[in-house]
VOBAVO-386284 format. One record per residue: z, x, y of N, C-alpha, C in turn; residue in one letter. Coordinates in pm, 1 decimal. Atoms other than C-alpha are relative to their C-alpha. Last residue first. Example, Ala and Ser with C-alpha at 12.3 -4.5 7.8 and 13.67 -1.06 7.14 Angstrom:
n.Z n.X n.Y ca.Z ca.X ca.Y c.Z c.X c.Y aa
-6.0 -82.0 -119.0 714.0 1367.0 -106.0 73.0 -77.0 109.0 S .
0.0 89.0 -119.0 780.0 1230.0 -450.0 0.0 90.0 120.0 A .
***
This chain:
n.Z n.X n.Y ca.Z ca.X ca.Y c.Z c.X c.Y aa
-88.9 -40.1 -103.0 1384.6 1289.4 671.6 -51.4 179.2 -8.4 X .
84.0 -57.5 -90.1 1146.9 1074.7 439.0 116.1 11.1 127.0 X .
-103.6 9.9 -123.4 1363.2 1010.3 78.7 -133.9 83.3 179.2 X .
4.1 -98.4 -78.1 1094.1 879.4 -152.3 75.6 -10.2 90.6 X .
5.1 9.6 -131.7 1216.5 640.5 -427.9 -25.8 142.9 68.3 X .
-218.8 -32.5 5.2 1100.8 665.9 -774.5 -36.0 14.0 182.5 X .
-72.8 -130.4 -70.7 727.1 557.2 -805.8 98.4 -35.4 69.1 X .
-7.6 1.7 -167.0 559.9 247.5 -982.9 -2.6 173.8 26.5 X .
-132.3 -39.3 -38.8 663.4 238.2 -1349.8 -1.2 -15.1 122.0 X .
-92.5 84.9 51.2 358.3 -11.4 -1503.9 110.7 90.6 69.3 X .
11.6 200.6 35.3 88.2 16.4 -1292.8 89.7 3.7 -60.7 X .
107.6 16.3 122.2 104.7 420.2 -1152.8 50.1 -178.6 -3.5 X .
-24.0 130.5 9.2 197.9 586.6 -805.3 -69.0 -66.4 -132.1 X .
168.4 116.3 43.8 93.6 954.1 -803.2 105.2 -123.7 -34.6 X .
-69.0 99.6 61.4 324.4 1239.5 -605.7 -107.7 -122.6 -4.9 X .
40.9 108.5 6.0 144.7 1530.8 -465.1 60.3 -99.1 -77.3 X .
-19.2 27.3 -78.1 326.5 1861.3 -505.3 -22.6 -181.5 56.7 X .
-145.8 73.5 28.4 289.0 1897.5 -803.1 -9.0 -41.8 146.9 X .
14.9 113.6 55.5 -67.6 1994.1 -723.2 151.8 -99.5 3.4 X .
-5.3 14.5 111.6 33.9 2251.5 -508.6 -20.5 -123.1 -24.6 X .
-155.7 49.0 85.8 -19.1 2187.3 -164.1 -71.7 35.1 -153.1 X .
-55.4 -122.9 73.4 -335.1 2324.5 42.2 154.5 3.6 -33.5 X .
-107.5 -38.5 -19.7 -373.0 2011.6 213.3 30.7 117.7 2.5 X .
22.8 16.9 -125.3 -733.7 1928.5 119.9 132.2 32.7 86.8 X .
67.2 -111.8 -49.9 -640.4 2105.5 -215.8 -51.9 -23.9 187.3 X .
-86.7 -109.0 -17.1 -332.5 1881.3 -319.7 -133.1 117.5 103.5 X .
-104.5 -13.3 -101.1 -514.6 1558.8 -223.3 49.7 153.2 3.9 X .
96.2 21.8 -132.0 -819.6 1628.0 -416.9 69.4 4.8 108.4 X .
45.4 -151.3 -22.5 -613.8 1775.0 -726.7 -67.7 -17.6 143.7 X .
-104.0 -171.5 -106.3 -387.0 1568.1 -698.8 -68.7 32.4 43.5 X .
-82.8 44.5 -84.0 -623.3 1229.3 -765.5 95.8 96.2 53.8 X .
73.6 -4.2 -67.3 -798.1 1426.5 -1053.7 30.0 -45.0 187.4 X .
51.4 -107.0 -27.0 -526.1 1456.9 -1266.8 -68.9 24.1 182.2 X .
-65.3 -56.7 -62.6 -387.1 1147.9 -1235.3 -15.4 116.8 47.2 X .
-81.2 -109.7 60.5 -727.5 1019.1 -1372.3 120.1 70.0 101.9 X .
-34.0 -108.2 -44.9 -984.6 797.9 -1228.3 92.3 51.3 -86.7 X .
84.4 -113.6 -14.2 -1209.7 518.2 -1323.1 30.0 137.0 114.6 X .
118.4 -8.3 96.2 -1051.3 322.9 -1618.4 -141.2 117.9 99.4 X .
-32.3 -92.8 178.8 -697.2 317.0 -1533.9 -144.1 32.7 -33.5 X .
59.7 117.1 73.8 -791.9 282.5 -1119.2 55.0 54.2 -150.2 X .
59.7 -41.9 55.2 -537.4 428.0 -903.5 -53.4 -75.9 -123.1 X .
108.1 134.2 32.5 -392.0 192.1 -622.7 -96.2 59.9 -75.1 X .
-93.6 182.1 44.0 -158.0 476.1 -481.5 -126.7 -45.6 -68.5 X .
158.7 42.7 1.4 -170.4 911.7 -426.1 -10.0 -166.2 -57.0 X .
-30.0 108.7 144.7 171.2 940.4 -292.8 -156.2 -34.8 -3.2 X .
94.2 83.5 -8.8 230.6 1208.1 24.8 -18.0 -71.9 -154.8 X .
-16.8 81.1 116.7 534.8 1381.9 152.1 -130.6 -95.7 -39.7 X .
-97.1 -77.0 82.8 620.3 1598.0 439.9 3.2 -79.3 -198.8 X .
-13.9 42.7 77.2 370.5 1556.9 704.8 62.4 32.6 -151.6 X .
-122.7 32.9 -18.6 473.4 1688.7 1065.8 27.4 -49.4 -189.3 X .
-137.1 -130.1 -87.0 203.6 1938.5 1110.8 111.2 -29.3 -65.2 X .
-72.5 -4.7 112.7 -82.3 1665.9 884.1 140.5 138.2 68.3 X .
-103.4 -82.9 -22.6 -266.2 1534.8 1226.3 100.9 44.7 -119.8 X .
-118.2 -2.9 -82.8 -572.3 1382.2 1075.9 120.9 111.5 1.8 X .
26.9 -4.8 -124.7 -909.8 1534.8 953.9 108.8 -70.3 134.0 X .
41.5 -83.2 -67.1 -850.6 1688.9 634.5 -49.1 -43.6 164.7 X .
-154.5 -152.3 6.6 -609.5 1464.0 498.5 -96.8 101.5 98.9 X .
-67.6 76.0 -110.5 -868.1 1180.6 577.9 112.5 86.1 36.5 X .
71.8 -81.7 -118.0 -1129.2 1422.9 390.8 121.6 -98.3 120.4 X .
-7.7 -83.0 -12.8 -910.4 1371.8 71.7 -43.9 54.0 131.1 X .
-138.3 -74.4 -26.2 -891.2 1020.9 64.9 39.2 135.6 42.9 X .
-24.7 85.8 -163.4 -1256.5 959.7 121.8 151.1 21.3 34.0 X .
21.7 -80.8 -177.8 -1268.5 1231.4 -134.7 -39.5 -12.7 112.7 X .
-72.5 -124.2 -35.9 -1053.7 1070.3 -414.8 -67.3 57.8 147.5 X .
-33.1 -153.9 108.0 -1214.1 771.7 -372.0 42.0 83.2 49.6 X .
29.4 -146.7 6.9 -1135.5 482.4 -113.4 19.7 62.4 -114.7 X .
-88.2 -88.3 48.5 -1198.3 106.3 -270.4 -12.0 151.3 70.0 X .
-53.5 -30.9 129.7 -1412.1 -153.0 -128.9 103.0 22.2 -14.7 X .
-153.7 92.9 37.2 -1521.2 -277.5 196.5 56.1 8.0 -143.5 X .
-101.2 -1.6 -107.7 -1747.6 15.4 262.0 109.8 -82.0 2.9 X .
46.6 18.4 -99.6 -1860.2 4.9 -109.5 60.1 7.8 170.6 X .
87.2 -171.0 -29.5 -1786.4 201.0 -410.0 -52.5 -45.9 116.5 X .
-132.4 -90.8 9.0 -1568.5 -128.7 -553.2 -1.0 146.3 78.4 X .
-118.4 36.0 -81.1 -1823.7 -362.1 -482.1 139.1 81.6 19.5 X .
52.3 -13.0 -155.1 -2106.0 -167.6 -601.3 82.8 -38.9 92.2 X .
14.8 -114.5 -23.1 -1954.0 -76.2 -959.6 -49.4 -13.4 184.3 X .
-164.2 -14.4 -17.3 -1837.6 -445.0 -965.1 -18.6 134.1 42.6 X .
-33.3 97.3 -94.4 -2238.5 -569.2 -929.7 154.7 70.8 69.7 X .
44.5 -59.6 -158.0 -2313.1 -265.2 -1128.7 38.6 -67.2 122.4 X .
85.7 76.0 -7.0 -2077.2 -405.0 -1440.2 -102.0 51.6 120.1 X .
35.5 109.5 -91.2 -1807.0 -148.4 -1514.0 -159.2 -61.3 35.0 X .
42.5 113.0 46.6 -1854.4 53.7 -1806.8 -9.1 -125.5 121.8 X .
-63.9 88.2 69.7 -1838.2 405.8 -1625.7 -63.1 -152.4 -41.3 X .
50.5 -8.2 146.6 -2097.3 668.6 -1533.4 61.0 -100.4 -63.2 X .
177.0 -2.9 -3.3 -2121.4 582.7 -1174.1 -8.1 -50.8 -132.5 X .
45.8 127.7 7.3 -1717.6 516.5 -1172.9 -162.8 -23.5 -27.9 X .
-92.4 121.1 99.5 -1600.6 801.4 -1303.5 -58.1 -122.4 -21.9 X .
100.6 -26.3 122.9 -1872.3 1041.9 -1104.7 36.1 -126.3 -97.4 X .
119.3 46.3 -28.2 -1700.6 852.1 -782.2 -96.9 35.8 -136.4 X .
100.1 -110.8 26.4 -1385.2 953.6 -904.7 -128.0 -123.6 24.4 X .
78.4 -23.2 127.7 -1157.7 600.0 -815.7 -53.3 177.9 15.0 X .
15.5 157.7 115.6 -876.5 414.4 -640.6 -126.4 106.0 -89.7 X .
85.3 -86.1 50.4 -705.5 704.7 -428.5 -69.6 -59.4 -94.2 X .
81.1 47.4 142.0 -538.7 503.0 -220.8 -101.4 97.1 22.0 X .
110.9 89.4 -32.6 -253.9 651.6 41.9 -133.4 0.1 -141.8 X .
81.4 35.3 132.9 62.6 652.0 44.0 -125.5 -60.2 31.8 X .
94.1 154.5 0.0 195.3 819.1 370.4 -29.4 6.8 -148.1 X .
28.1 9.5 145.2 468.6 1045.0 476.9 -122.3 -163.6 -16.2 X .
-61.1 -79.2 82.7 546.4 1184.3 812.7 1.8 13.0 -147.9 X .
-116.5 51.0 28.5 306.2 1081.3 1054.1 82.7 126.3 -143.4 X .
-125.3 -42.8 -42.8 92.9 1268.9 1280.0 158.6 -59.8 -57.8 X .
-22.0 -118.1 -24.6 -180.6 1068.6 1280.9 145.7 18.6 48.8 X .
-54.5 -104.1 144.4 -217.0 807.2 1056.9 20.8 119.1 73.9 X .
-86.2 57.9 31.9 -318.4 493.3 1368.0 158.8 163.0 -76.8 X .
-75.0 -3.0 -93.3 -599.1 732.5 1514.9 155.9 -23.3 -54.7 X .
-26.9 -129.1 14.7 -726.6 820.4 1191.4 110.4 -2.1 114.8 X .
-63.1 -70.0 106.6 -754.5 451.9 1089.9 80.2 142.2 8.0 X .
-127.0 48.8 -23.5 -904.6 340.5 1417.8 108.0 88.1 -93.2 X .
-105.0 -76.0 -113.0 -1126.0 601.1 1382.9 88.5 -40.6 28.8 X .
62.9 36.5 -157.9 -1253.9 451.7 1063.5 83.6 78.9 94.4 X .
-98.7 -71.6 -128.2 -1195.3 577.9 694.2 -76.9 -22.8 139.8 X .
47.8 -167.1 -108.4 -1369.6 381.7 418.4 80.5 31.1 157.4 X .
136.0 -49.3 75.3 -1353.7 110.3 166.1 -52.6 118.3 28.5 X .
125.8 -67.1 -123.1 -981.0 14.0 254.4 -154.7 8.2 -68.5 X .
60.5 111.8 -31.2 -707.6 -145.7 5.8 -148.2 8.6 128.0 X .
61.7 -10.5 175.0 -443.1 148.9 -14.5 -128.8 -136.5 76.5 X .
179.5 52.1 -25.6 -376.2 297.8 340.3 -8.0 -9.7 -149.5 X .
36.6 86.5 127.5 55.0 289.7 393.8 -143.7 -34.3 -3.3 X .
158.5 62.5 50.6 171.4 533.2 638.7 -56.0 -82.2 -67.1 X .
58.8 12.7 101.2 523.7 632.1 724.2 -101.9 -100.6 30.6 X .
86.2 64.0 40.3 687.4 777.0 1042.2 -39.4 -27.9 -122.9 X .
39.0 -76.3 100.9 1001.4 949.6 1145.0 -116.1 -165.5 -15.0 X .
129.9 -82.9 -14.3 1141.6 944.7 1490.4 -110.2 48.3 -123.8 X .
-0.4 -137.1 -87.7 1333.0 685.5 1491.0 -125.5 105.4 2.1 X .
-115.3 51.1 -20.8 1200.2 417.1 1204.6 83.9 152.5 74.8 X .
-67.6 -73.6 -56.7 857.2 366.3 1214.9 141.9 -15.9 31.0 X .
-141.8 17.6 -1.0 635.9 202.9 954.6 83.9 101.4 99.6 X .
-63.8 -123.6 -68.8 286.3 224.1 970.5 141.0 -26.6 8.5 X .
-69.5 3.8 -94.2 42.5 -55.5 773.0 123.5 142.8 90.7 X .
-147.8 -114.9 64.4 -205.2 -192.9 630.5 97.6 30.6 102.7 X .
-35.7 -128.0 -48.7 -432.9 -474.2 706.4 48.3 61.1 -62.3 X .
-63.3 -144.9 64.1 -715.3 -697.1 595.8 137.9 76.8 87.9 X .
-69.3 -124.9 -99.1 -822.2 -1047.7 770.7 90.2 122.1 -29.0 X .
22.3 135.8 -134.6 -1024.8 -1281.1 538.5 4.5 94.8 100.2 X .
-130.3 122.7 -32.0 -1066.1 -1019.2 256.4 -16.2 -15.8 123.8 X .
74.4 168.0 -17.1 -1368.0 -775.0 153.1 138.9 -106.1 -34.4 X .
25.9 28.1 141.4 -1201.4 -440.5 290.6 -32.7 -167.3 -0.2 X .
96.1 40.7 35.5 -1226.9 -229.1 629.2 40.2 -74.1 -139.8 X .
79.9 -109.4 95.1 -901.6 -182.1 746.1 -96.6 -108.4 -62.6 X .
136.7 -38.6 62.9 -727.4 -310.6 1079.4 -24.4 66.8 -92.5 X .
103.9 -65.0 -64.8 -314.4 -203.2 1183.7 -155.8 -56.5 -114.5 X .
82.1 30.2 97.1 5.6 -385.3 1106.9 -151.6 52.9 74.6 X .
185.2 39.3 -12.2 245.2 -203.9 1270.8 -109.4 -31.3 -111.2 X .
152.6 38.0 115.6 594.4 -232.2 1164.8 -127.2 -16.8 107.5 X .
97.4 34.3 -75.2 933.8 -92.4 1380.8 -137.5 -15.5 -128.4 X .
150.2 -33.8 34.7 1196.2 -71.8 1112.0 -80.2 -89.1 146.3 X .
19.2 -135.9 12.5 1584.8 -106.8 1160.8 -85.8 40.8 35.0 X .
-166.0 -67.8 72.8 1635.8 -495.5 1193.0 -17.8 144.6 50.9 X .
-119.4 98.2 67.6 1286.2 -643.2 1223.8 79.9 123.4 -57.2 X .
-86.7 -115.5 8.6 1053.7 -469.9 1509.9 128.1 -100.1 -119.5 X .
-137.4 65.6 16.0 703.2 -577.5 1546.8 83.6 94.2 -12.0 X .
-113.4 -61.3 57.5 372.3 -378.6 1657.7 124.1 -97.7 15.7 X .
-112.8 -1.7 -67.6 63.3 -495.1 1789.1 121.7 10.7 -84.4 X .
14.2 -88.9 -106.4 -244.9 -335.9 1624.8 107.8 -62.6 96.7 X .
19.4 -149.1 35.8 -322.8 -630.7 1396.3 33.1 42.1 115.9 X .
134.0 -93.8 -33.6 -152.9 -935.2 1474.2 -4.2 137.1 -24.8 X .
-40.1 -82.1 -37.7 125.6 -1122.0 1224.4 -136.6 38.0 55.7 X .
133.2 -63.1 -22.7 136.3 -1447.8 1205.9 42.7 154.5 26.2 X .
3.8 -58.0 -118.2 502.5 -1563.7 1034.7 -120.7 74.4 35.4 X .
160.0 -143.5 1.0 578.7 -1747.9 743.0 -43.6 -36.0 166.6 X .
50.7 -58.4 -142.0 891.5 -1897.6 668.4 -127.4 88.7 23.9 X .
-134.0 48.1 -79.8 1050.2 -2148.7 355.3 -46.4 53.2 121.7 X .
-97.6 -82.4 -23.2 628.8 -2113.5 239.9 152.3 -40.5 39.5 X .
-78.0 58.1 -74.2 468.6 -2391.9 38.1 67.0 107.0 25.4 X .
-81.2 126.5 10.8 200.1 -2267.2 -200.0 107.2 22.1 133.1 X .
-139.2 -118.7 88.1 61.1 -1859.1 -266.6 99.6 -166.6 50.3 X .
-103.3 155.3 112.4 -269.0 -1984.1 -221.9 92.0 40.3 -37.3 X .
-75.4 -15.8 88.0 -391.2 -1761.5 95.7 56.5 -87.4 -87.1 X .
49.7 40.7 113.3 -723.5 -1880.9 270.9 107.4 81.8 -125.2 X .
46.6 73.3 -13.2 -535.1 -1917.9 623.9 -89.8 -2.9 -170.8 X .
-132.0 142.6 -9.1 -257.8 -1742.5 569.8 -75.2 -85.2 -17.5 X .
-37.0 76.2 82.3 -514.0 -1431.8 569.0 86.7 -128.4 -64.2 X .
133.4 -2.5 107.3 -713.7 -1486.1 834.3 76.0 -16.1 -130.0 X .
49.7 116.0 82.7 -393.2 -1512.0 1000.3 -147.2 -55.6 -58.0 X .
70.8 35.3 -138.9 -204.4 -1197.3 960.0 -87.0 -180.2 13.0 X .
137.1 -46.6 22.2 81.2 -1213.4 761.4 -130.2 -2.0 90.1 X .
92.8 -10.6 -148.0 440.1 -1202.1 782.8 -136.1 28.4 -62.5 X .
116.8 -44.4 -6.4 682.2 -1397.0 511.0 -72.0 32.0 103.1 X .
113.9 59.4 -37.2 1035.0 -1528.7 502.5 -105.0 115.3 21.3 X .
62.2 -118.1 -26.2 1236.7 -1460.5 192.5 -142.1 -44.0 118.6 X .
38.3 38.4 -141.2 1431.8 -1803.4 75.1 -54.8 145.9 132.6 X .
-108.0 -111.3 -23.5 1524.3 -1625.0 -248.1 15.5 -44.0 168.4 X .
-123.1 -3.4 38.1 1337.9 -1880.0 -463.4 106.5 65.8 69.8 X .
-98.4 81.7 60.7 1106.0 -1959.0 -264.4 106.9 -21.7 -20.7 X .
-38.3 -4.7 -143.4 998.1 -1585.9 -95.4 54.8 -152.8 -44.6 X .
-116.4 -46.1 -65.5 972.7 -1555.6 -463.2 91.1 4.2 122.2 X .
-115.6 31.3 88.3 761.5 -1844.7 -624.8 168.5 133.9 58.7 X .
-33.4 136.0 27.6 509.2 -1773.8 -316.0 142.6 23.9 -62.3 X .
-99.5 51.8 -181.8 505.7 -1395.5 -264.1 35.0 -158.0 -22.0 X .
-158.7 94.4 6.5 477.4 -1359.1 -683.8 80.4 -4.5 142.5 X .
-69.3 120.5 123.3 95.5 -1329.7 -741.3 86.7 -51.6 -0.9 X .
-106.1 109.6 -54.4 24.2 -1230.3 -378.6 4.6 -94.7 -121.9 X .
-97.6 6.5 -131.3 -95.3 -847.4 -398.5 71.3 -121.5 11.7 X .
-93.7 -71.2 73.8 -299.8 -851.3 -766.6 127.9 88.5 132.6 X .
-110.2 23.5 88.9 -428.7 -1136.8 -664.1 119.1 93.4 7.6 X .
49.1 -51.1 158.9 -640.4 -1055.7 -336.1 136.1 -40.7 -73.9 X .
-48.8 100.9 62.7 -489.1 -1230.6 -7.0 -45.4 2.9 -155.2 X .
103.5 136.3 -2.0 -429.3 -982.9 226.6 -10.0 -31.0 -133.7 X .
73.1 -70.9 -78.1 -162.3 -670.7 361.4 -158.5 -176.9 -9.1 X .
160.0 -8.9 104.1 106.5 -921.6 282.6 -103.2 112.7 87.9 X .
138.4 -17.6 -114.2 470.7 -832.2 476.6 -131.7 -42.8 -134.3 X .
137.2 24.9 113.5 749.3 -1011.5 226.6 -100.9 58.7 124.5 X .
168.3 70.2 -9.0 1068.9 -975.3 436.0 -103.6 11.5 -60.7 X .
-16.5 106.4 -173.4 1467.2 -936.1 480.7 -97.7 -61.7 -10.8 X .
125.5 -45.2 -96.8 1497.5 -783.0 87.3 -26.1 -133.2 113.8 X .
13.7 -99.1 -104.4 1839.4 -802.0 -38.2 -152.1 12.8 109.8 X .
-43.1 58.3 -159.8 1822.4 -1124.3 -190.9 12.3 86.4 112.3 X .
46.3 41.4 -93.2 1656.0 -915.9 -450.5 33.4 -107.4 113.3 X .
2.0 146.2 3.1 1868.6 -705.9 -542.2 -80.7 -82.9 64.4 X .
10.7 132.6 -115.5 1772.0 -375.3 -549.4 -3.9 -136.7 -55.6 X .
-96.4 16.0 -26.4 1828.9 -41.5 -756.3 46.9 -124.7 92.4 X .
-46.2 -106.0 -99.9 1522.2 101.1 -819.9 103.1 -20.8 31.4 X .
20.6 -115.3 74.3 1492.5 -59.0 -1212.2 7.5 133.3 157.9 X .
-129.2 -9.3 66.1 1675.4 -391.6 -1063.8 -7.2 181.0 -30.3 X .
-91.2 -39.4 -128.9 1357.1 -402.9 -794.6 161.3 -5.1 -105.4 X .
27.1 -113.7 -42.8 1118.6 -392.9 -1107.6 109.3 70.6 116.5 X .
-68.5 -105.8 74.4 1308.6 -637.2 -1319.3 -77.6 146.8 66.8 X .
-175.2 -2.0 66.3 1311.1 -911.0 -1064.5 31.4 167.9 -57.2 X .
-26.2 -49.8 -127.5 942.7 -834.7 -984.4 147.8 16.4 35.2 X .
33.4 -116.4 7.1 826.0 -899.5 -1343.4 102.6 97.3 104.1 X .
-92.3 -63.3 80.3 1044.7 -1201.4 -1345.4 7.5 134.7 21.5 X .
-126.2 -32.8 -57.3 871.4 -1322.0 -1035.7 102.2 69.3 -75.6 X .
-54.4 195.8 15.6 534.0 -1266.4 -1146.9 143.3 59.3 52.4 X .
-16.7 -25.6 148.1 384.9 -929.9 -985.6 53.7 -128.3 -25.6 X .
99.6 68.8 116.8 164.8 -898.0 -682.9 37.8 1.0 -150.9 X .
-69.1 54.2 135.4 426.8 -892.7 -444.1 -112.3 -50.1 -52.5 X .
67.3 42.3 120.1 297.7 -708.8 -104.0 89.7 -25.9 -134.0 X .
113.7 -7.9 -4.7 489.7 -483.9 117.3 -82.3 -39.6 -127.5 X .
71.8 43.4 63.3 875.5 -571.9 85.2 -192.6 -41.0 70.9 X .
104.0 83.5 -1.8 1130.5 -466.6 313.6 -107.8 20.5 -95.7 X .
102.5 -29.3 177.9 1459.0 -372.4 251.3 -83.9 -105.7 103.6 X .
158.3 91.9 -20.3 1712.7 -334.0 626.0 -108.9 39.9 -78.7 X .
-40.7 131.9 78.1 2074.9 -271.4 582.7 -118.7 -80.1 31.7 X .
-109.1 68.3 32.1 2018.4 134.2 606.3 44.1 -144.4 -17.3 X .
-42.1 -88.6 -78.8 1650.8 210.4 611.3 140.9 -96.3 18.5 X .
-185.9 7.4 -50.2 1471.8 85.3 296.5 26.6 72.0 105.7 X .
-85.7 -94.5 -101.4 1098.1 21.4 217.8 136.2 -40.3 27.2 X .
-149.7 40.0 -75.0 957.7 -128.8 -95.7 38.9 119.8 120.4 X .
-45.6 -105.8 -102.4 552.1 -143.3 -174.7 174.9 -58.9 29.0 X .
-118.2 55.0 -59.7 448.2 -448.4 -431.9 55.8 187.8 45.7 X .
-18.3 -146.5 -119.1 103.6 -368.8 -638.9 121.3 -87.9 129.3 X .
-61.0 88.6 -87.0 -25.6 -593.1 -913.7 59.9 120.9 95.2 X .
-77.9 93.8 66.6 -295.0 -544.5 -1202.3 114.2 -43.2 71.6 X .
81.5 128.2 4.1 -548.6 -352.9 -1018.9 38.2 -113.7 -38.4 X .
113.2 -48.1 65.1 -304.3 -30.5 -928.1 -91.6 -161.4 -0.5 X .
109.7 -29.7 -113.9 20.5 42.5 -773.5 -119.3 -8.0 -72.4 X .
165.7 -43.2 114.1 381.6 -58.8 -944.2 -141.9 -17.3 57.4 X .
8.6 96.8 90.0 705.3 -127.7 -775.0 -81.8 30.1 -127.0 X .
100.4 158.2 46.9 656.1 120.4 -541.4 38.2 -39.7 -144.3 X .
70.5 29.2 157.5 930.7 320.6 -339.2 -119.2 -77.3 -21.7 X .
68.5 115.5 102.9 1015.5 404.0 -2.4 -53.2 18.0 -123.5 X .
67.5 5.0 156.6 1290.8 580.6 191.8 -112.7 -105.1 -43.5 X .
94.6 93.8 59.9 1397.6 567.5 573.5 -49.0 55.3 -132.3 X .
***
C-alpha cells in the first residue's frame, strides 16, 4: 500500500491511496482540471480511481467530487450527515458510509472513524491492507479517545498540523476566524499533533506526513520540529504535505 496527496492545506486537499489494482481517492477539493493534472503529476489516470471517500462537506474537500465522479462515473462514500447538506450536484453512485464500521473495496479495508470538527457528520479515516495500517487525522479540533484508540499502532499516518498557536494569536486573522480555527471543532496545532504522537502506540510506525498546513499560520519548519521531537526522529525525517505540489508517493511496507 502507498499514498500520496494531491495538495493539503485551505485551498483544496485530495488524499490518493494505491494497493495493486485498487486507487482510492480521499476528498477532491480541486476543479476537475486541477485534479486531472495533479493525478497525471503522480502517475494516475483518472479512470483509475474505484472511489471518491469524503471526510465532510467544507469546500476546499468537495470542489471537484461532483463534476468528477461525473465525468469518470466514480461512485462516492460518505457518511450521511454529510450527503445530506453536501452540494456537489447529481451523483452516478453514492454510498452511506457509518462511522466506526469498516468496509472492504477491492484490496483496502476502510474505516471511517468520528472527529470533532464544525461539519454535519465529520470523519477520517484508517486504511488497512494485510497487515499494514495507515491513518489519515487532518480536519479535527482535538484528540479524543476514540481517536487514540482508532491510531494505535498503525504504520503510517498523515496527520494535521494546521497552525502555531503563537502564529495564530499574533496573526491577521479576524478573532471570530482566530476562534474558530483554535477551537475544539477546529484545526489541530502542532502540539495537539505532537502530544497524539506521544500518547499512541508508535512501535510499528514507519512514516509520518505533517498535512492541512496553514500558509499564514505555521511554517514547515515548525510542523517537524513538533512531530520530529515527540518521536525522537530527525527532522527530515518527517515529511510535510504543501497546497500546490502535495507529497510524492509513500511506499508503507
Amino acid at each position: 500500500m502507498r499514498v500520496a496527496s494531491l495538495g493539503s492545506g485551505s485551498r483544496g486537499n485530495a488524499t490518493l491511496i494505491r494497493h495493486g489494482n485498487t486507487t482510492l481517492l480521499v476528498d477532491c477539493g480541486f476543479s476537475l482540471r486541477e485534479t486531472e493534472r495533479r493525478l497525471n503529476r503522480l502517475c494516475v489516470e483518472p479512470e483509475e480511481v474505484d472511489a471518491i471517500f469524503v471526510t465532510h462537506e467544507h469546500t476546499d474537500h468537495i470542489r471537484g467530487v461532483g463534476v468528477f465522479a461525473r465525468k469518470y462515473k466514480t461512485p462516492v462514500w460518505m457518511t450521511h450527515g454529510t450527503l445530506r447538506v453536501c452540494n456537489v450536484g447529481e451523483l452516478p453512485s453514492v454510498n452511506e458510509l457509518i462511522t466506526e464500521e469498516a468496509i472492504a473495496l477491492k484490496d483496502i479495508e476502510i474505516l471511517p472513524f468520528s472527529v470533532p470538527h464544525d461539519a454535519a457528520e465529520p470523519c477520517q479515516f484508517r486504511l488497512t491492507e494485510g497487515d499494514k495500517q495507515l491513518g489519515i487525522l487532518t480536519d479535527t479540533g482535538m484528540i479524543t479517545r476514540h481517536i487514540i484508540d482508532v491510531l494505535n499502532g498503525i504504520d503510517a499516518l498523515l496527520l494535521e498540523c494546521n497552525h502555531d498557536v503563537d502564529m495564530l494569536n499574533e496573526g491577521l486573522y479576524p478573532p471570530t476566524l482566530k476562534a474558530r480555527v483554535g477551537s475544539d471543532y477546529g484545526h489541530l496545532n502542532n502540539d495537539q499533533a505532537a502530544g497524539l504522537l506521544d500518547i499512541i502506540d508508535t512501535d510499528k510506525l514507519i512514516s509520518v506526513a505533517a498535512m492541512h498546513i496553514s500558509e499564514k499560520n505555521n511554517t514547515r519548519f515548525l510542523a517537524q520540529q513538533a512531530l520530529s521531537s515527540a518521536l525522537g526522529w530527525q527532522q527530515i525525517d518527517i515529511r510535510v504535505a504543501n497546497q500546490e505540489d502535495g507529497l510524492d508517493w509513500i511506499e508503507i511496507s
